[in-house]
LUMGU-653632 format. One record per atom (N, C-alpha, C, CB): atom name; residue in three letters; x, y, z; residue number from 1. Coordinates in Angstrom, 3 decimals, always signed. Glycine has a CB too. Layout:
N
+------+------+----------+----------+----------+-----+
: atom : rest :       c1 :       c2 :       c3 :  nr :
+------+------+----------+----------+----------+-----+
:   CA :  ALA :        X :        Y :        Z : NUM :
...
+------+------+----------+----------+----------+-----+
end
This chain:
90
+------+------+----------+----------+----------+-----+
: atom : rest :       c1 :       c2 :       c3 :  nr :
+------+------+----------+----------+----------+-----+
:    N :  UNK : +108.790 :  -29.374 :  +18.322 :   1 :
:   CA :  UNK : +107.612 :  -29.790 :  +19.058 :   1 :
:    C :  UNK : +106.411 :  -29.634 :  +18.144 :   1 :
:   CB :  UNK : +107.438 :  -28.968 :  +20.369 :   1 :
:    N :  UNK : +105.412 :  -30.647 :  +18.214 :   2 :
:   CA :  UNK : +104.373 :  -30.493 :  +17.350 :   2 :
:    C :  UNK : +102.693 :  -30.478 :  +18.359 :   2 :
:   CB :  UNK : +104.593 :  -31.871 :  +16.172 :   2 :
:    N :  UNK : +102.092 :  -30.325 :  +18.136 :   3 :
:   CA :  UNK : +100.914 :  -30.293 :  +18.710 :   3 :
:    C :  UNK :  +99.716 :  -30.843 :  +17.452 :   3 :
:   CB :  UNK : +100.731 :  -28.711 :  +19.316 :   3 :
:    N :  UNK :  +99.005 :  -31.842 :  +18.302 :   4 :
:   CA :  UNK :  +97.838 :  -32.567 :  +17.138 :   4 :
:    C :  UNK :  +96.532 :  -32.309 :  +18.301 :   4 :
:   CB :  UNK :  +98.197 :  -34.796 :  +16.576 :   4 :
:    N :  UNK :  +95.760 :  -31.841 :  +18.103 :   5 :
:   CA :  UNK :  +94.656 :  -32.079 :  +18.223 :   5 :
:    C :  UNK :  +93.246 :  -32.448 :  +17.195 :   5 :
:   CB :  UNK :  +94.623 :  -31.255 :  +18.805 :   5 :
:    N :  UNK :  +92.746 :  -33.487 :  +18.444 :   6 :
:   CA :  UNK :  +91.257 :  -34.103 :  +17.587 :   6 :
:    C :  UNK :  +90.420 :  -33.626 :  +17.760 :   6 :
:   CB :  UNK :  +90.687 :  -35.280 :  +17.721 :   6 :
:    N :  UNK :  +89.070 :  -33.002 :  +17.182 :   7 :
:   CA :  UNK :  +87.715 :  -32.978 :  +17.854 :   7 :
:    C :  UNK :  +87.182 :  -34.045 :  +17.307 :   7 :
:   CB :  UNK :  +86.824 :  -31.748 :  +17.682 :   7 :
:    N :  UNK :  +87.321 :  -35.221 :  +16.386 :   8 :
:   CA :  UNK :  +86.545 :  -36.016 :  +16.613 :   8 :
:    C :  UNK :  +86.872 :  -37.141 :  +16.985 :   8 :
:   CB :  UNK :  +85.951 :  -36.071 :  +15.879 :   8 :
:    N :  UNK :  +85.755 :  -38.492 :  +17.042 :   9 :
:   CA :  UNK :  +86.221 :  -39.298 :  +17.382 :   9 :
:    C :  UNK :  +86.038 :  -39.711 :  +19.206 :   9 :
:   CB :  UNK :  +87.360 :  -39.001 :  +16.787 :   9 :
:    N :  UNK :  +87.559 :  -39.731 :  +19.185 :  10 :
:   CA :  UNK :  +87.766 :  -40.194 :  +20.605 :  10 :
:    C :  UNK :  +89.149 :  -38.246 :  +20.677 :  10 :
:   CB :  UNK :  +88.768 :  -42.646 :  +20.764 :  10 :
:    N :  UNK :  +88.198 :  -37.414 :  +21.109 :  11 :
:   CA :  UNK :  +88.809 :  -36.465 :  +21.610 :  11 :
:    C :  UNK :  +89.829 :  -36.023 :  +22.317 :  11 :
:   CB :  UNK :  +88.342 :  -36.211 :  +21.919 :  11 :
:    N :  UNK :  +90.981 :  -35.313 :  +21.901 :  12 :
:   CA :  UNK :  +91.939 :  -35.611 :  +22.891 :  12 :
:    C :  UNK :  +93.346 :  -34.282 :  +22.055 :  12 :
:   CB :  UNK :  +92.343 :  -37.777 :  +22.917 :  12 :
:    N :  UNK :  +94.132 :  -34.620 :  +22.595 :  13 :
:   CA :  UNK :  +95.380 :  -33.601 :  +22.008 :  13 :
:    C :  UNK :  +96.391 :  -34.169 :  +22.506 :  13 :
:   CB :  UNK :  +95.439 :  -32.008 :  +22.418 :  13 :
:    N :  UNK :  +97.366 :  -34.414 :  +21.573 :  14 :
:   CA :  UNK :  +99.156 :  -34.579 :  +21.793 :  14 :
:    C :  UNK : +100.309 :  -33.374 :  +21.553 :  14 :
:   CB :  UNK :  +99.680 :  -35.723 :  +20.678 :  14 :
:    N :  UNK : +101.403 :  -33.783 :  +22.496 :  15 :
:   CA :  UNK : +102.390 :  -33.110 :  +22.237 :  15 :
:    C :  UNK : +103.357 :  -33.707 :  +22.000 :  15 :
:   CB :  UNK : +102.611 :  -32.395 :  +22.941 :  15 :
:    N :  UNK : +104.265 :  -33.903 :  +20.862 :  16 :
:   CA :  UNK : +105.275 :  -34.748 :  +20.585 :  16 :
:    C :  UNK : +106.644 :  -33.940 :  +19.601 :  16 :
:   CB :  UNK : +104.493 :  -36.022 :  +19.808 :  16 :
:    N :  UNK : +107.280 :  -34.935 :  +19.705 :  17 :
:   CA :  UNK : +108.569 :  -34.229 :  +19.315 :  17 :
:    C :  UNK : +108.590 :  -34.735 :  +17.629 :  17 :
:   CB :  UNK : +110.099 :  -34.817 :  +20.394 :  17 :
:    N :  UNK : +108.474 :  -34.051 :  +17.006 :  18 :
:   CA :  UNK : +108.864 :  -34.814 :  +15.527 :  18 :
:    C :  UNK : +110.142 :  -34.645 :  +15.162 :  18 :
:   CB :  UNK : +108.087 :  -34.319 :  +14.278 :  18 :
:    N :  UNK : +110.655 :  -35.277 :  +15.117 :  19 :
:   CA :  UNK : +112.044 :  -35.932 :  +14.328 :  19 :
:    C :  UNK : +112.776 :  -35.503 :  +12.916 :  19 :
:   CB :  UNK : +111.701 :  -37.343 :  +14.017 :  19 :
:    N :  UNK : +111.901 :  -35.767 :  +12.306 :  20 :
:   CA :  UNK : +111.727 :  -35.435 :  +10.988 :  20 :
:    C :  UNK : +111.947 :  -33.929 :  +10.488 :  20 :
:   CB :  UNK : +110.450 :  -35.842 :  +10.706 :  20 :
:    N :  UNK : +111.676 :  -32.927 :  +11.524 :  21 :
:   CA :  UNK : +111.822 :  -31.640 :  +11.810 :  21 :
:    C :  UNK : +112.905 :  -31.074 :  +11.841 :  21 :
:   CB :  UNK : +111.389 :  -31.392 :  +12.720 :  21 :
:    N :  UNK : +114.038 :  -31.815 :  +12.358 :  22 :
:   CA :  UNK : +115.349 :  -31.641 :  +12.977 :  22 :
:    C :  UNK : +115.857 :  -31.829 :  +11.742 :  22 :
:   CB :  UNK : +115.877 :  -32.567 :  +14.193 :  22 :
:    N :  UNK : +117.456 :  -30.934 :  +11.881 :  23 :
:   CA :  UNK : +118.136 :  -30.896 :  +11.030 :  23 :
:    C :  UNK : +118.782 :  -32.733 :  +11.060 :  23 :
:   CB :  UNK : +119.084 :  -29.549 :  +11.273 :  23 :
:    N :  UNK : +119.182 :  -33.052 :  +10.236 :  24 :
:   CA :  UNK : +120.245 :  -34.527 :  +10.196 :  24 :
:    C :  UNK : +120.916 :  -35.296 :  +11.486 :  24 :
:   CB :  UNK : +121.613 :  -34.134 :   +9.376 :  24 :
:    N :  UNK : +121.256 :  -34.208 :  +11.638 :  25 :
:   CA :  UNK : +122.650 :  -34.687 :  +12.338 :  25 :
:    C :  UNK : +121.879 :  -34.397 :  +13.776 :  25 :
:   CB :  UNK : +124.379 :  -33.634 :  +11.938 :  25 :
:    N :  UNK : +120.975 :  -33.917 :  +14.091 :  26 :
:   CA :  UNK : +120.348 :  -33.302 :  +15.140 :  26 :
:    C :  UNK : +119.078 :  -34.270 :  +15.958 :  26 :
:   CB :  UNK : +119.793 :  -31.951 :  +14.484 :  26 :
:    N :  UNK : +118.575 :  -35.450 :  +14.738 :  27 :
:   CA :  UNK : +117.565 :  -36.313 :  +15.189 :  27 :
:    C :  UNK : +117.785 :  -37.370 :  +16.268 :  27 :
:   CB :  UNK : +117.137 :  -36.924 :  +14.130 :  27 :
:    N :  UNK : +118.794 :  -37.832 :  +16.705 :  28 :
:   CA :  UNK : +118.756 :  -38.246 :  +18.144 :  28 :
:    C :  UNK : +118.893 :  -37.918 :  +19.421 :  28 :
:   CB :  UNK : +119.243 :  -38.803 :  +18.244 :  28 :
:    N :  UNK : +118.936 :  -36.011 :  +19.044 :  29 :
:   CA :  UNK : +119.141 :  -35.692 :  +20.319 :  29 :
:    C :  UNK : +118.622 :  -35.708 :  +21.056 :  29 :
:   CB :  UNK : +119.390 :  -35.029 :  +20.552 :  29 :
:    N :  UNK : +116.938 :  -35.622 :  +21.449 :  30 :
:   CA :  UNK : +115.930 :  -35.804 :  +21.672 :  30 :
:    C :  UNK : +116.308 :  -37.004 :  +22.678 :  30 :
:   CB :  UNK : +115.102 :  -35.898 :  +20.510 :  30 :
:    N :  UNK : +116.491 :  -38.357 :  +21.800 :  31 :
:   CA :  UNK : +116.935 :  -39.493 :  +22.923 :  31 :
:    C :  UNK : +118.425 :  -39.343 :  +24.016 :  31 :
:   CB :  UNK : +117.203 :  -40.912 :  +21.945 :  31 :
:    N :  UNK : +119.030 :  -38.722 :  +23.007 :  32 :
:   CA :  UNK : +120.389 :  -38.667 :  +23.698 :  32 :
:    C :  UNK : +120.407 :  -37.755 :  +24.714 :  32 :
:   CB :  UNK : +121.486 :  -38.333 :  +22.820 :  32 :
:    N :  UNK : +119.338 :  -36.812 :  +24.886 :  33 :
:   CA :  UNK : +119.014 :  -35.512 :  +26.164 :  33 :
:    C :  UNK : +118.112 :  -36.626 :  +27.233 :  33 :
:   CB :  UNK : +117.678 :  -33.701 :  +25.418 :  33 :
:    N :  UNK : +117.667 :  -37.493 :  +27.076 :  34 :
:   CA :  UNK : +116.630 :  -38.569 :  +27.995 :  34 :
:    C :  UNK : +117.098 :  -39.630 :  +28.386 :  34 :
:   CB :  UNK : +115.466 :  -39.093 :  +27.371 :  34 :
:    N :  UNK : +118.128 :  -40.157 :  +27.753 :  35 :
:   CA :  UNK : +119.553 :  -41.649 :  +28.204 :  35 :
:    C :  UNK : +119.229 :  -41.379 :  +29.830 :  35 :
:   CB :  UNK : +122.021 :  -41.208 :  +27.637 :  35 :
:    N :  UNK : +119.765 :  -42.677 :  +29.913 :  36 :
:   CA :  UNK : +119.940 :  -42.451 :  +31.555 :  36 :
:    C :  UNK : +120.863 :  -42.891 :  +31.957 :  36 :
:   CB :  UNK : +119.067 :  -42.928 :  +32.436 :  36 :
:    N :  UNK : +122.424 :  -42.152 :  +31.154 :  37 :
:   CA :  UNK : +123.378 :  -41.912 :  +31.709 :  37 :
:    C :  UNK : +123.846 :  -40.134 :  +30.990 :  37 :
:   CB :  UNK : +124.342 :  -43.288 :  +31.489 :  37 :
:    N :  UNK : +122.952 :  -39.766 :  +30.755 :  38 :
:   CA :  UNK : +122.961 :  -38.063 :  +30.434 :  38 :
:    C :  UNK : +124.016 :  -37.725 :  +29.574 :  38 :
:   CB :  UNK : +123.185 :  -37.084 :  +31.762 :  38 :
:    N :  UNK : +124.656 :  -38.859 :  +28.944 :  39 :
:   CA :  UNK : +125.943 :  -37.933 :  +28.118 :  39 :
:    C :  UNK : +125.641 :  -37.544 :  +26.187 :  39 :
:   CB :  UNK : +127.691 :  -39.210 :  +28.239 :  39 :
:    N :  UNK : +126.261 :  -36.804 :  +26.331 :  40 :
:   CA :  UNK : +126.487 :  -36.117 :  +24.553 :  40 :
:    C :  UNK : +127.613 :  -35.993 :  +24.400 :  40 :
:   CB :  UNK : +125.939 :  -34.647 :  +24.061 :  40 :
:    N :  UNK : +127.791 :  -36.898 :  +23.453 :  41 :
:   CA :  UNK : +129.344 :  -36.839 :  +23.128 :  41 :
:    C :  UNK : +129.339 :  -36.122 :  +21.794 :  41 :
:   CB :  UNK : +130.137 :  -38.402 :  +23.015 :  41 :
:    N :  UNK : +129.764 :  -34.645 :  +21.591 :  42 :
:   CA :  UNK : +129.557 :  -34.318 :  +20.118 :  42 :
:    C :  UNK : +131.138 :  -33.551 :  +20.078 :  42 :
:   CB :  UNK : +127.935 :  -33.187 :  +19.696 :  42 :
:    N :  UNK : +131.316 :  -33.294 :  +18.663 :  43 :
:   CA :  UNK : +132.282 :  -32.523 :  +18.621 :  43 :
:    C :  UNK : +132.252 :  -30.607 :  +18.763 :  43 :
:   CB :  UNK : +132.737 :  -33.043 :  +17.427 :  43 :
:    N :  UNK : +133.031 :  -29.963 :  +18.694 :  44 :
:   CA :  UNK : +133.371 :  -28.195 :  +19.103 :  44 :
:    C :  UNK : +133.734 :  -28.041 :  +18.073 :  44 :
:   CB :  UNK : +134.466 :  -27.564 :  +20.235 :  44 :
:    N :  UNK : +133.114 :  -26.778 :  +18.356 :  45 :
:   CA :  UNK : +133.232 :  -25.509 :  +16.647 :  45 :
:    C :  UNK : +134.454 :  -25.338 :  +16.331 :  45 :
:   CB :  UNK : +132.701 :  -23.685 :  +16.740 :  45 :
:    N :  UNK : +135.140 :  -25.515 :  +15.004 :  46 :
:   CA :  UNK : +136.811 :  -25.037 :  +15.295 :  46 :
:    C :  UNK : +137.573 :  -25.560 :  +15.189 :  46 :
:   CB :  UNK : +137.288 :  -24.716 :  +16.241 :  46 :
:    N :  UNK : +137.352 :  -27.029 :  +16.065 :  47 :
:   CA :  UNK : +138.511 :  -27.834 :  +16.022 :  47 :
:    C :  UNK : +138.874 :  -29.043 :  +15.606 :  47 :
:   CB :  UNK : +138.810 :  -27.908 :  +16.869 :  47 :
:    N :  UNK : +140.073 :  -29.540 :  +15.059 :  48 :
:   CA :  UNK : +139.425 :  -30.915 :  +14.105 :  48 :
:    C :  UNK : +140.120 :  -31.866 :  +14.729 :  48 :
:   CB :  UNK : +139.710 :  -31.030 :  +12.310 :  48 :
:    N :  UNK : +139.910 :  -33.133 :  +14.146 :  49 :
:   CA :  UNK : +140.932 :  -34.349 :  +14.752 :  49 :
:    C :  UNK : +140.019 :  -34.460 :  +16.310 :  49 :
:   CB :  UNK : +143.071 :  -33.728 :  +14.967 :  49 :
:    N :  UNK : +141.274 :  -35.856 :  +17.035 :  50 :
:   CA :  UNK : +139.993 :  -36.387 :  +17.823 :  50 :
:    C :  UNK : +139.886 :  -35.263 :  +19.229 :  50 :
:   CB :  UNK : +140.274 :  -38.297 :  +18.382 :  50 :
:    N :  UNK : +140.788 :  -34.820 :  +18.933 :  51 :
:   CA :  UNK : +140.685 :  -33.332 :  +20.446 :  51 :
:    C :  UNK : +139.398 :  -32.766 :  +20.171 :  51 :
:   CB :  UNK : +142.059 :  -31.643 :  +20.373 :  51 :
:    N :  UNK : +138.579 :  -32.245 :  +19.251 :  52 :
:   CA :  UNK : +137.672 :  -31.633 :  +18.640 :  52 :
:    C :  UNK : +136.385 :  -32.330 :  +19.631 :  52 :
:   CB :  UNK : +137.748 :  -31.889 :  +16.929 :  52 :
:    N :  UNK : +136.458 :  -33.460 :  +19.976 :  53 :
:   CA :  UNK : +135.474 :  -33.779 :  +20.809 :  53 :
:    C :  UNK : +135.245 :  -33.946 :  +22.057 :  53 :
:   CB :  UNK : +135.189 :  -34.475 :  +20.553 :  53 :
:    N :  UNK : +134.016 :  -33.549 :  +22.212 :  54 :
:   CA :  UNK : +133.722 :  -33.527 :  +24.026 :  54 :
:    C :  UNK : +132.784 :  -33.753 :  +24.665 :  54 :
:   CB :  UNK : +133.814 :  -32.510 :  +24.661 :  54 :
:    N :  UNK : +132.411 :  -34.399 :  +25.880 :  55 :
:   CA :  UNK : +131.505 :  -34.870 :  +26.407 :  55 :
:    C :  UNK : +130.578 :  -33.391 :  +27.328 :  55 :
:   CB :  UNK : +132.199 :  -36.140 :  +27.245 :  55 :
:    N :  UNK : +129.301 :  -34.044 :  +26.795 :  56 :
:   CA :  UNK : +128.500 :  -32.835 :  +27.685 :  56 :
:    C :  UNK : +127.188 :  -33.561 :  +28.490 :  56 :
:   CB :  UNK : +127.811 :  -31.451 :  +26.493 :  56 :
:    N :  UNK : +126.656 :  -33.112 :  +29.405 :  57 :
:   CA :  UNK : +126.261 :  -34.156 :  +30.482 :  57 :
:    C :  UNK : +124.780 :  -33.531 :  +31.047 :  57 :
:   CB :  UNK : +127.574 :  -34.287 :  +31.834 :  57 :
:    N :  UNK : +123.924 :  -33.852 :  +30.640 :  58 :
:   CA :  UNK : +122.648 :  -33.752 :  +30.995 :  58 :
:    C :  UNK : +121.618 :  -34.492 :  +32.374 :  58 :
:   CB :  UNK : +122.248 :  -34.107 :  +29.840 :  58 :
:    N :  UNK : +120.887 :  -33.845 :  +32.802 :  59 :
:   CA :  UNK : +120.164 :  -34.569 :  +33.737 :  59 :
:    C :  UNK : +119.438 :  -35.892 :  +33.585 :  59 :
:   CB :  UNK : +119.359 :  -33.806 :  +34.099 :  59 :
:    N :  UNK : +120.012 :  -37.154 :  +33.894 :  60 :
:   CA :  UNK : +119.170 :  -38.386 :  +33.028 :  60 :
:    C :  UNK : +117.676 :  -38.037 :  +33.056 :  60 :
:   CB :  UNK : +119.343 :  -40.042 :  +33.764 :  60 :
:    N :  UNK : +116.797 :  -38.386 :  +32.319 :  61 :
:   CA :  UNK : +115.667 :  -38.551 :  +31.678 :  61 :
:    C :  UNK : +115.252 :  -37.170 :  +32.699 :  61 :
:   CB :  UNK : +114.833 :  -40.219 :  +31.710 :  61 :
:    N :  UNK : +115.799 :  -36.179 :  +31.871 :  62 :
:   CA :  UNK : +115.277 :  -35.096 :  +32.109 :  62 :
:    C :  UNK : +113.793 :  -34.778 :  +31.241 :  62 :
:   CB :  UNK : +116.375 :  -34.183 :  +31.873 :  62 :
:    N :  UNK : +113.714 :  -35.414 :  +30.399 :  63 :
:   CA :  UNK : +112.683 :  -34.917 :  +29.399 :  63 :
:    C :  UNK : +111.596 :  -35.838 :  +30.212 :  63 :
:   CB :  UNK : +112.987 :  -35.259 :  +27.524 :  63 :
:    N :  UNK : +111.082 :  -36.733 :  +30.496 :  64 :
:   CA :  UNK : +110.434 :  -37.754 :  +31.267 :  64 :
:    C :  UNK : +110.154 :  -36.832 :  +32.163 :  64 :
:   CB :  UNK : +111.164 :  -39.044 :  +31.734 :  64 :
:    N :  UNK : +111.206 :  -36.425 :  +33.039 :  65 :
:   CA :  UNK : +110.544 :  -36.177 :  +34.736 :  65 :
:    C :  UNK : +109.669 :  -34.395 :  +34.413 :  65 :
:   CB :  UNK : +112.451 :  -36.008 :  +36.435 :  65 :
:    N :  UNK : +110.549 :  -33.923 :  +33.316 :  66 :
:   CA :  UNK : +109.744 :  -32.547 :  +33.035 :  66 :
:    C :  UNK : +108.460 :  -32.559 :  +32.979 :  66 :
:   CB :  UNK : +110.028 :  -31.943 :  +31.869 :  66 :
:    N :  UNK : +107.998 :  -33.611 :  +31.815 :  67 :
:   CA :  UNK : +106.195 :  -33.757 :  +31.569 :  67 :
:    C :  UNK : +105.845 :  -34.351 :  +32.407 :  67 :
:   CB :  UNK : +105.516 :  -34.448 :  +30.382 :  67 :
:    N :  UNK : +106.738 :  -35.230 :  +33.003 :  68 :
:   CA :  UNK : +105.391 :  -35.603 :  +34.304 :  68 :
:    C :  UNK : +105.386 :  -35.004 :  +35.451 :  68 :
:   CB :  UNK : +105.332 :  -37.035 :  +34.893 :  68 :
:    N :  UNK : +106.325 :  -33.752 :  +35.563 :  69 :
:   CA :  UNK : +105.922 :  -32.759 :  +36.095 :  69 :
:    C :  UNK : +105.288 :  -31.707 :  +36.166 :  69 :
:   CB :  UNK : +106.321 :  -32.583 :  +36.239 :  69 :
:    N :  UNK : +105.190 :  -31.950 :  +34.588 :  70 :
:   CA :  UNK : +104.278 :  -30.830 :  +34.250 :  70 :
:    C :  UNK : +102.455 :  -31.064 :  +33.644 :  70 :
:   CB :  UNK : +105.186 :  -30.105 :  +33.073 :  70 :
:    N :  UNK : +102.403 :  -32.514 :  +33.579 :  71 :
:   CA :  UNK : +100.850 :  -32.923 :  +33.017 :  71 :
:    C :  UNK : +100.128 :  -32.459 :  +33.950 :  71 :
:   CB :  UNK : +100.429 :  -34.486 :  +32.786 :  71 :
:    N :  UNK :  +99.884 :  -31.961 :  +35.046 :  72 :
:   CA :  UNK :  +98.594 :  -31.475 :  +35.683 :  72 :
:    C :  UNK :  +97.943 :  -30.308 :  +34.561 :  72 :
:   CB :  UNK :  +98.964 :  -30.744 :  +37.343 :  72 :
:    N :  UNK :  +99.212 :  -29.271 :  +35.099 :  73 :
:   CA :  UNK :  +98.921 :  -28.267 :  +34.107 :  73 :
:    C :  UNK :  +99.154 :  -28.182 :  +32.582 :  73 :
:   CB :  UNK :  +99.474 :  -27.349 :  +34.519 :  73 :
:    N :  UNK :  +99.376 :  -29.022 :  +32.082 :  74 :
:   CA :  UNK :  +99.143 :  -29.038 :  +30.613 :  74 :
:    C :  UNK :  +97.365 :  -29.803 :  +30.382 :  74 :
:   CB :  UNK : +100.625 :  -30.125 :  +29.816 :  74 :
:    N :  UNK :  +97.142 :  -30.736 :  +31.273 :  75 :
:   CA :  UNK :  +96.178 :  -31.182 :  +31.210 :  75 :
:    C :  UNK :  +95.030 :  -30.220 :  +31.726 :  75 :
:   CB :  UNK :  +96.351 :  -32.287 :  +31.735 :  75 :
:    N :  UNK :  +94.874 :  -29.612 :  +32.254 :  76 :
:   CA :  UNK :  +94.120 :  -28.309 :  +32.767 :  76 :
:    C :  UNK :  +93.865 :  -27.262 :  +32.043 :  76 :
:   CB :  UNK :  +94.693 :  -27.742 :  +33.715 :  76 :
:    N :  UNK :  +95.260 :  -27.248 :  +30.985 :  77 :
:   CA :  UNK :  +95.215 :  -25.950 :  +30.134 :  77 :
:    C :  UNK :  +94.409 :  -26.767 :  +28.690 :  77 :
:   CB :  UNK :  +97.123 :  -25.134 :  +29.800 :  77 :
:    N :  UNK :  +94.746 :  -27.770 :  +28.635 :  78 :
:   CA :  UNK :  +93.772 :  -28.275 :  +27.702 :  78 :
:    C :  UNK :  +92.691 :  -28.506 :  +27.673 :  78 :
:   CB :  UNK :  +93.921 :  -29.009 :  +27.374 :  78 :
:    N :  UNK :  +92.092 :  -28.472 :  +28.587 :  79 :
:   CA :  UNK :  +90.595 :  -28.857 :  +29.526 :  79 :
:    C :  UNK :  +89.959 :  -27.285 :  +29.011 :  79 :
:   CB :  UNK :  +90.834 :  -29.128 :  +31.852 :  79 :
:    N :  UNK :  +90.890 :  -26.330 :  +29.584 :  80 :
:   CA :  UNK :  +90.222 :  -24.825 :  +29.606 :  80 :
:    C :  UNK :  +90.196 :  -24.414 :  +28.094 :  80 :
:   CB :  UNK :  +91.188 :  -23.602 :  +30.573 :  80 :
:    N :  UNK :  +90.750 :  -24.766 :  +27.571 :  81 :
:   CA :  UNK :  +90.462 :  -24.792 :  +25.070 :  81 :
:    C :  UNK :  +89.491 :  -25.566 :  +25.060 :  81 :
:   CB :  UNK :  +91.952 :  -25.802 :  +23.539 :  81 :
:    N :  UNK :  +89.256 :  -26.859 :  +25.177 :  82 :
:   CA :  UNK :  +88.280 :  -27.508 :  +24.854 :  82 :
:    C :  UNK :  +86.863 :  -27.049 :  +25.478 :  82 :
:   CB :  UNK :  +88.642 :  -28.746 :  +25.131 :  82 :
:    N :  UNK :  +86.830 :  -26.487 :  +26.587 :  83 :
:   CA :  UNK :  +85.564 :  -26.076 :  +27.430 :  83 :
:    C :  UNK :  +85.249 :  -24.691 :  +26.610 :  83 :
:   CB :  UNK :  +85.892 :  -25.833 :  +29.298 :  83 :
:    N :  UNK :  +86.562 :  -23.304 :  +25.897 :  84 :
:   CA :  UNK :  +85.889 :  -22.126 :  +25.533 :  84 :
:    C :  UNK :  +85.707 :  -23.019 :  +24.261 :  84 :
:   CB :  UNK :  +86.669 :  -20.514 :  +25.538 :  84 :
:    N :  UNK :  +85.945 :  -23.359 :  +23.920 :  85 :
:   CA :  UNK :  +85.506 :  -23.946 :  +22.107 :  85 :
:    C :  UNK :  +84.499 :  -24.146 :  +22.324 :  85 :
:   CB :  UNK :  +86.086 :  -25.291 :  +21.253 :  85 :
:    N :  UNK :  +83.825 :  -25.217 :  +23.251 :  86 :
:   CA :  UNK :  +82.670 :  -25.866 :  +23.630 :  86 :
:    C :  UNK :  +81.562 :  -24.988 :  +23.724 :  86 :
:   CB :  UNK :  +82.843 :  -26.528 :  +24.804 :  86 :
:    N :  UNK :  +82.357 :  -23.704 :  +24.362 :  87 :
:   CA :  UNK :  +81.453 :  -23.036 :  +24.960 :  87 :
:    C :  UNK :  +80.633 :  -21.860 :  +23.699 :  87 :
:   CB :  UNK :  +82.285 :  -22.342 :  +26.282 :  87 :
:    N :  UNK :  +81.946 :  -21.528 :  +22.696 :  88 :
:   CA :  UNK :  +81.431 :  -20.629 :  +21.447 :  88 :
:    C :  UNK :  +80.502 :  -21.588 :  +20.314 :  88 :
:   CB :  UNK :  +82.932 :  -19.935 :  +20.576 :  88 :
:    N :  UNK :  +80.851 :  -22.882 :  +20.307 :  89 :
:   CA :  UNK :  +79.865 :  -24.017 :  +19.442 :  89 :
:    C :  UNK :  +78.572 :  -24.071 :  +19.652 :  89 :
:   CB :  UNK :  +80.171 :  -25.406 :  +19.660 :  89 :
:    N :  UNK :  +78.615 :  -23.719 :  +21.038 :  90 :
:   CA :  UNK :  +77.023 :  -24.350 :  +22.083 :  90 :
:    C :  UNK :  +75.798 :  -22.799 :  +21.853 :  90 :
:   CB :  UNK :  +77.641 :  -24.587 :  +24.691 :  90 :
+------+------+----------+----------+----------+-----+
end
């Protein structure tokens, strides 16, 4: 997870997932946890050949319904940084 904030400009702050961050083999999980048919098909520690793999099953676009369950208060908590900043500048 990365966090950018601007003070100038057109003011504002993001939260995003960088990619680039993730190990290799690890950069689509991100999409593959948000599908909206919830599956991960990866392989198990241990074992080789095609038994070695297995399906694992996530809440579809779990990542979606999280932040937009959660933007009030992320948006609020960002409101309350930008207002003490504001407030030690002023």
């Amino acid at each position: 997870m990365r966090i950018t904030v601007r003070t100038t400009g057109v003011v504002g702050a993001r939260v995003w997932m960088d990619k680039n961050l993730l190990p290799s083999d690890l950069r689509d999980m991100p999409t593959a946890m948000n599908n909206s048919n919830g599956r991960i098909r990866h392989p198990t520690f241990g074992r080789k050949g095609r038994g070695g793999w297995v399906n694992q099953w996530t809440t579809p676009l779990w990542w979606e319904k999280t932040v937009r369950q959660h933007t009030p208060r992320m948006t609020a908590e960002v409101e309350r940084v930008l207002n003490d900043v504001r407030r030690i500048l002023d």
